[in-house]
Every structure is written in C-alpha cells, then in structure tokens.
N, C-alpha and C positions, 0 to 999 in steps of 0.2 A: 790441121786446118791451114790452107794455103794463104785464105783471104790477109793482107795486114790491116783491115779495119776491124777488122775481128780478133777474139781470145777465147776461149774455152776457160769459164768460170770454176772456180773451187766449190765447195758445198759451203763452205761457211760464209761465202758472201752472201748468199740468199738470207733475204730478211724480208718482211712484208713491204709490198710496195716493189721492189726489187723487178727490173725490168728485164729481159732477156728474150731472144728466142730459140725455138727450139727447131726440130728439120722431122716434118708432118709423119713422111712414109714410116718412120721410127718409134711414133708415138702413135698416131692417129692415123694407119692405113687405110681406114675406113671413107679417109677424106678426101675424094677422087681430086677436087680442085686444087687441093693444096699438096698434093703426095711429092716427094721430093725436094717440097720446095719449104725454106723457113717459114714460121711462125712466129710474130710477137705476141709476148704473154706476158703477165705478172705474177710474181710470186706472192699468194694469198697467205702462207704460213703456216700450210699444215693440210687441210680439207681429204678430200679421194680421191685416188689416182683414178684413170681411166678404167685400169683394171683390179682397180679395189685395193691395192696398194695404198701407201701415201703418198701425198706430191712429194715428199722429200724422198723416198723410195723412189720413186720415177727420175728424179733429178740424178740422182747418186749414177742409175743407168745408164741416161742421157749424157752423164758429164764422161763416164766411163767409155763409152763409146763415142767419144767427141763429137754429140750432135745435138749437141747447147752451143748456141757461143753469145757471145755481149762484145754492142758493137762501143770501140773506143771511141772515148769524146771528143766531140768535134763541135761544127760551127753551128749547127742545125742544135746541136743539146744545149748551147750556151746560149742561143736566142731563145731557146724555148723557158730557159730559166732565168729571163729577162736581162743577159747580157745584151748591149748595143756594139759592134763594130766600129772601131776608133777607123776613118776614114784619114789621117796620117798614118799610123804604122799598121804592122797585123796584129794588133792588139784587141781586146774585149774591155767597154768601160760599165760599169753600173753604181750611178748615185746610192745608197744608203737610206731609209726615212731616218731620218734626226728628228728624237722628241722633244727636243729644248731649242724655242726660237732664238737665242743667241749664240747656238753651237758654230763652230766652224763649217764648212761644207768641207763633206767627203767624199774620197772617190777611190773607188778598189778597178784595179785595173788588171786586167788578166791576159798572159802572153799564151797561147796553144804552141805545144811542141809535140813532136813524134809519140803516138801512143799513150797518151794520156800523160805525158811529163807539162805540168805547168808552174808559169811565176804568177804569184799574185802580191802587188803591192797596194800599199796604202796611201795615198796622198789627202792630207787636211787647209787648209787654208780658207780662204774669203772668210764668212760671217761677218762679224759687228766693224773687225779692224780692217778687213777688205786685203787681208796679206795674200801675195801671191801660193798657189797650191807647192807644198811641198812634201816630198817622201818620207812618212814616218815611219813603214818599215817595208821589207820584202821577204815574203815566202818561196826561194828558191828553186827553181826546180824539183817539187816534189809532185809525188803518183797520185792521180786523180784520173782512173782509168776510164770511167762511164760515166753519166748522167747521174746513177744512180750514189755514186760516191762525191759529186760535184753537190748536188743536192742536200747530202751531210754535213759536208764540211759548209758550205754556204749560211748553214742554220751554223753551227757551231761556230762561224765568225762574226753572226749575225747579219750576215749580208742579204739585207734585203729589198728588194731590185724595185720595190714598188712606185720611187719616184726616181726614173731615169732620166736624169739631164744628158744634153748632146757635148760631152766635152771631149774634145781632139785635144790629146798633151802631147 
C-alpha cells in the first residue's frame, strides 16, 4: 500500500466497533458503484461473511492480500472525538467533566505527529485557589495509530471531552 495515510491492519486489532475499510471489487464485486474503490465498514465481531465464511475469515483474506487498510489518525478523528484545535500551537485541547465542584480544572492536551505518534499531557490548576494551569504529567510520544485506538485509550485516561473549554496554552 503506497498511500502514507494509510496501513494495513493485523487481525488482532479487529475488535467490535473497530473502524476500517476495505477495497469493494475484492469483496463485493457485485457492487458496480463501489468496485475498485474503498469501503468504510465496522467490525461487528464475528456475524457472516458474504460468502458464508466468517467476518473474521474474510478479514484474514483481506488483510492477506493488502486490501483492508485503516486510515492513521488525524485532525478529522480527534474533532470527531471532541478534541478542539489550540489556535497557538498545532496542538489538540479537550477539558475533562470533573465531578467535584472544588476540583481544579483540567486540561489534556494533545500534540499529532507522523503516523499515529502522539504526546499527551496533563495540565491542572484554577478551581478554588485560582493557581495558574500547570503540567502534571506527559505521555511522550507514544503509538495511537487510528481513531479506533484513540478512543481506548481516551476511556482508559478517562478523558472525557464532554465539557470543552477554549483554552489556547
């Protein structure tokens, strides 16, 4: 696969929910509109192939013949997963909901780099004492290739984007 916004998926990334597409004439010839051309799809986690297989059987083929791929995260996946655009740097900010009205306010901030490499830090401050925002910690350049891996880890930091404030650091 030439494309660099794109990769060719292993089989064990497929989980349910799992976003990808696949390239029509390879699977679905049938599909005059789409033949040659990609498909987005979701991975359901098992069901029937087209031709009586399993989706994971179809997959294994797909992936074998490099005509799956998943496209790397970009700007379009991280608004969609309620990042905002820090309009100072090329960074991503999204506030946190905090369930204690005396908490500090927080702010995870996220840098995009080549191919799914990103930093994400933590900054806390304001609430009761009004202290300026400061960095409690950073997640270094680590692999977060798709949406669909942005997503997990999001939950697993708790990050969740439901009250975005516009903060430019």
């Amino acid at each position: 696969m030439n494309n660099n916004n794109y990769y060719v998926p292993t089989i064990e990334e497929f989980r349910d929910g799992f976003r990808y597409e696949y390239k029509a004439d390879e699977f679905l010839g049938i599909l005059e509109p789409t033949k040659g051309k990609y498909v987005k799809e979701t991975f359901t986690g098992g069901g029937g192939g087209m031709d009586g297989e399993s989706e994971r059987d179809d997959l294994y083929n797909l992936i074998n013949e490099e005509n799956v791929r998943v496209k790397y995260l970009d700007e379009e996946d991280l608004l969609k997963l309620g990042w905002d655009k820090n309009k100072k740097t090329s960074g991503y900010n999204v506030e946190p909901t905090v369930d204690c009205l005396d908490a500090e306010d927080r702010l995870y901030v996220l840098e995009l780099k080549n191919q799914g490499r990103v930093d994400i830090s933590l900054y806390a401050g304001g609430g009761l004492m009004g202290r300026e925002l400061e960095l409690m910690w950073k997640l270094p350049n680590i692999q977060v290739r798709n949406y669909n891996e942005m997503e997990v880890l999001m939950r697993q930091l708790s990050i969740s984007p439901s009250n975005i404030k516009r903060y430019d650091i």
